[in-house]
C-alpha positions as CSV (number, residue, x, y, z in Angstrom):
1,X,7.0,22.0,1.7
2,X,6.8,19.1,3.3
3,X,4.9,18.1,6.3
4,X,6.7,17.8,9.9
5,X,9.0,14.6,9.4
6,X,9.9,14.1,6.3
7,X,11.9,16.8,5.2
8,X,13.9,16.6,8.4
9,X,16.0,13.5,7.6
10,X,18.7,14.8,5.5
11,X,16.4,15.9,2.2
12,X,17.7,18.3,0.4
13,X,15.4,20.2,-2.3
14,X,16.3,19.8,-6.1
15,X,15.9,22.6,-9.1
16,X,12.3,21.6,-9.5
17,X,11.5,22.9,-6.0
18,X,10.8,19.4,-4.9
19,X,12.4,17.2,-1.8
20,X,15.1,14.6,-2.4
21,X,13.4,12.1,-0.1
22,X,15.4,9.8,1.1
23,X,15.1,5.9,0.3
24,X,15.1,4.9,4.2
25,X,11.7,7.5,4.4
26,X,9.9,6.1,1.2
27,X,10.7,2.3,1.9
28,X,9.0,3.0,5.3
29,X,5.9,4.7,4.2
30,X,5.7,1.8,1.4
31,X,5.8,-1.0,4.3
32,X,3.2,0.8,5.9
33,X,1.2,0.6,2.7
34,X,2.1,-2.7,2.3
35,X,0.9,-3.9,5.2
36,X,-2.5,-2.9,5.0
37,X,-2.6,-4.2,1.5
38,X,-1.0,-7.8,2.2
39,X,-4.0,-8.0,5.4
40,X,-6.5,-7.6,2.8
41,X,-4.8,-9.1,-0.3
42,X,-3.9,-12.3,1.5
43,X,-7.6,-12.3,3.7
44,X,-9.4,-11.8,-0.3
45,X,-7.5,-14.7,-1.7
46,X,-8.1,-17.1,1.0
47,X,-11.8,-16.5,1.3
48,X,-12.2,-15.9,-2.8
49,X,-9.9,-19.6,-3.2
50,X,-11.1,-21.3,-0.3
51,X,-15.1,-20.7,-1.4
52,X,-14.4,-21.2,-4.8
53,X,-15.2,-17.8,-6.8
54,X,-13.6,-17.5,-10.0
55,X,-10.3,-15.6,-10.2
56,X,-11.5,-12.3,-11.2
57,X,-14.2,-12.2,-8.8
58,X,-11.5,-13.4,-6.2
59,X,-9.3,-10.3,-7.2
60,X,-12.3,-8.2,-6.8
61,X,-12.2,-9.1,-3.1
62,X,-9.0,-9.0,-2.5
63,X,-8.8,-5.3,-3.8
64,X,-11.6,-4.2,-2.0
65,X,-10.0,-5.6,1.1
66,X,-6.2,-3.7,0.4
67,X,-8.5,-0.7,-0.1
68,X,-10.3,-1.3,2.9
69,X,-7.4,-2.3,5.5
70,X,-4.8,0.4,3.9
71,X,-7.2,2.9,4.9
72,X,-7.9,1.7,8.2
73,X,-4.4,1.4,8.8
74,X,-3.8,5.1,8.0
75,X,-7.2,6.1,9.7
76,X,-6.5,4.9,13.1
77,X,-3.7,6.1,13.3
78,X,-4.5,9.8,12.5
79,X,-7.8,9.2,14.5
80,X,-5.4,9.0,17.2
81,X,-3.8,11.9,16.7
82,X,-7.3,13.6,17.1
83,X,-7.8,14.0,14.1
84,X,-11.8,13.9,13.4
85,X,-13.8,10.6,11.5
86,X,-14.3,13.0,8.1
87,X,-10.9,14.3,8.6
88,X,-9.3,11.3,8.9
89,X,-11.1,10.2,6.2
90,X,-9.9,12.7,3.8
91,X,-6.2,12.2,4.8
92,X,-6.6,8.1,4.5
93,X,-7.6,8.8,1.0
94,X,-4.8,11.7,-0.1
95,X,-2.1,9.0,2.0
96,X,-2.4,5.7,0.3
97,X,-4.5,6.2,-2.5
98,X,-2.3,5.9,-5.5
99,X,0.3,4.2,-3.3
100,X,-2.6,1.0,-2.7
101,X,-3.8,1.2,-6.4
102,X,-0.1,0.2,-8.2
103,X,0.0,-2.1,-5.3
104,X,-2.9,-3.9,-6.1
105,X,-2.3,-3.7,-10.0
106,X,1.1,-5.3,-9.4
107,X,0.3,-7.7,-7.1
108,X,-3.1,-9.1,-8.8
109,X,-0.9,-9.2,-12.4
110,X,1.9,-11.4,-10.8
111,X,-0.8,-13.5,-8.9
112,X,-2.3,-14.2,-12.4
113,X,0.4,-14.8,-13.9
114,X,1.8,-17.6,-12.4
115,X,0.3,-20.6,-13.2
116,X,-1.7,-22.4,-11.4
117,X,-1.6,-20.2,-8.5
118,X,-4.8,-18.7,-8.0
119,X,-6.2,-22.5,-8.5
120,X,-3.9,-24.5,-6.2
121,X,-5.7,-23.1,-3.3
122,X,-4.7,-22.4,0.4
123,X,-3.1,-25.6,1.5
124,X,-0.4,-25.0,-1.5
125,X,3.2,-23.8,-1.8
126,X,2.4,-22.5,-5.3
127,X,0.1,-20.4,-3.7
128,X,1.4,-18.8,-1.0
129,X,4.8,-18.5,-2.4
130,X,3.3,-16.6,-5.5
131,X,1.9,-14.4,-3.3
132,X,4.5,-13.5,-1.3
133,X,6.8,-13.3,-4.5
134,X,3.4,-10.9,-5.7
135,X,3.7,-8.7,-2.7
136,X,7.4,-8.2,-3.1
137,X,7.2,-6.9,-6.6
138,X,4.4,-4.6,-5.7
139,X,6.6,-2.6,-2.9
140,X,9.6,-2.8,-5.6
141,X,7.9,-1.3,-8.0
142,X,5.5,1.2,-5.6
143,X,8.6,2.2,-3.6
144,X,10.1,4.8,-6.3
145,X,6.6,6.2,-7.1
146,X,6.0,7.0,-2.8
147,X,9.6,8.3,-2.9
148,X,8.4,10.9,-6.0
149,X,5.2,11.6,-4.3
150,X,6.3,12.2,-1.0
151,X,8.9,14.4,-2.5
152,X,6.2,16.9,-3.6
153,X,4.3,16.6,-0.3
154,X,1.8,14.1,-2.0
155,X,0.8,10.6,-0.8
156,X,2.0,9.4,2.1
157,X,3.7,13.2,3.3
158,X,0.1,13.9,4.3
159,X,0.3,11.8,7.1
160,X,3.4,12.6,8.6
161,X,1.9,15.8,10.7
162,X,-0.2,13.3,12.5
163,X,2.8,10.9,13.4
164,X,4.0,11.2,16.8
């Protein structure tokens, strides 16, 4: 069963037991993902380009970033809720996990992947449009797999009890 939230917005449960989340639900826990994973993407490339580190070391930051700002994100607002620091730790983790690691994969593939855009530094179209175009495909391509996991009370469900 889901938590408090989710299952209340017209989901209905399918022969496997699990919720039928709707897409309205699973695009909005994806943005929520998202955002916390474009403050740290964006902040790792512009310090990793701007100083000069190589690509993958540049990548290196800007996933440890993601990590870092999609779970604050989910922290603060479960700390909030009252929730306690270890607590809130644990749910953080459960939340956005998964959902910030395909983010992260997608995003940092299309980023390399266009040429030239990790070299043409900050001041540059190339770059900022690849990685907006990179952020893009990663909640395309994350969206369905929150949907799934919030549909068997994984993932972002966890967080909905402390949502007010």
């Amino acid at each position: 069963m889901l938590e408090h939230g989710v299952h209340d917005h017209d989901s209905a449960t399918t022969t496997n037991g699990s919720a039928s989340v709707p897409w309205p639900v699973a695009a909005s826990a994806t943005l929520h993902c998202l955002t916390g994973c474009a403050i740290g993407e964006v902040l790792g490339m512009v310090i990793g380009t701007s100083i000069g580190l190589s690509n993958w070391a540049t990548v290196a930051l800007a996933v440890a970033l993601a990590f870092v700002f999609g779970y604050a994100l989910t922290m603060r607002g479960v700390l909030r809720a009252g929730v306690g620091w270890r607590s809130a730790v644990k749910v953080a983790l459960a939340a956005d996990t998964v959902s910030i690691a395909v983010m992260e994969v997608v995003d940092n593939a299309v980023m390399l992947s266009v040429p030239g855009a990790m070299e043409a530094g900050v001041s540059s179209w190339i770059f900022w449009g690849s990685l907006a175009f990179a952020l893009a495909v990663a909640f395309v391509v994350t969206l369905p797999i929150n949907r799934w996991m919030i549909g068997r009370g994984r993932g972002h469900a966890v967080v909905h009890a402390y949502h007010h």
